[in-house]
C-alpha positions in Angstrom: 49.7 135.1 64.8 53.2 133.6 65.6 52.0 130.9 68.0 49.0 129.6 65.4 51.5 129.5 62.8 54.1 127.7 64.6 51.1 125.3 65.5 50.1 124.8 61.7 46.8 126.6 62.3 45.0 128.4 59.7 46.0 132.0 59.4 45.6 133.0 55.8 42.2 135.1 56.7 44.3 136.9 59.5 45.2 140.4 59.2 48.7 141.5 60.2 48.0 143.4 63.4 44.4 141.9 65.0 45.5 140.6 68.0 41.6 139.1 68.1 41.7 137.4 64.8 45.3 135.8 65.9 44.3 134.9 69.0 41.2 133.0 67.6 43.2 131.2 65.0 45.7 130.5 67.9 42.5 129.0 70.0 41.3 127.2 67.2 44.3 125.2 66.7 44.7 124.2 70.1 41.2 123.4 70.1 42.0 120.8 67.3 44.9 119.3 69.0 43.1 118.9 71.7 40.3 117.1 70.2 42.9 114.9 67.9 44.3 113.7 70.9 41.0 113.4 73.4 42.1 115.8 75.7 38.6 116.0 77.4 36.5 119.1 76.5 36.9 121.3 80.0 36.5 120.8 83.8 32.9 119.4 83.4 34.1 116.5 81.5 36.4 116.0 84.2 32.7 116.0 86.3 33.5 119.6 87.6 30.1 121.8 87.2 29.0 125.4 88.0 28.3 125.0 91.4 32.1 124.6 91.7 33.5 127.4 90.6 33.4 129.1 94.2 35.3 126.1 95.8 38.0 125.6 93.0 38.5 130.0 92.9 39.2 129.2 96.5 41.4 126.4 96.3 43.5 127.9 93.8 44.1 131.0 95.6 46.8 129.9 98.2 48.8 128.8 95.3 50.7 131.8 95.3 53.8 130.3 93.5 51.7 129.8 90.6 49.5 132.7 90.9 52.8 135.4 91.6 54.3 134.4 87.7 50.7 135.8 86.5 51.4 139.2 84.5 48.9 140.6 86.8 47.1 141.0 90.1 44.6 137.6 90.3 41.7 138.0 92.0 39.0 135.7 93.6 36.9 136.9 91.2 39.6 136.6 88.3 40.0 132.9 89.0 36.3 132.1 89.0 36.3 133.4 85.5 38.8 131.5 84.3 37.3 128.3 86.1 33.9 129.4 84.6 35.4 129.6 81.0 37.0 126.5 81.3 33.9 124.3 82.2 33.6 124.1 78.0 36.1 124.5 75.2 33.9 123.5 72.5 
């Protein structure tokens, strides 16, 4: 709940504790500032599509000084999530 309140996002139905809930006003806010400052909405604005995913999983998995800092193990299959989910923001 820190982060969305340090970003002026919307917290008051929040309940101390819910990770979820603080995490989706969090995501929310950013949303906003991303749209107040036409950020484009995800990879497929950048004219990325599904059929991608494959090629930028692979091309993002020799990065390993990137990749290393993650607070876990990344997988092929990690990194086409994330490339999935990030095709559309909103």
């Amino acid at each position: 709940m820190h982060g969305a309140t340090c970003l002026d996002g919307d917290t008051r139905d929040v309940k101390p504790g819910d990770a979820t809930e603080a995490g989706e006003a969090l995501a929310g806010r950013v949303i906003e500032l991303m749209r107040a400052v036409g950020i484009p909405n995800g990879l497929s604005d950048l004219g990325f599509r599904a059929g991608d995913v494959d090629a930028l999983a692979a091309g993002a998995e020799p990065q390993w000084r990137v990749i290393r800092n993650a607070p876990k193990d990344v997988s092929r299959d990690d990194l086409k999530t994330l490339f999935g989910a990030a095709m559309k923001y909103w």
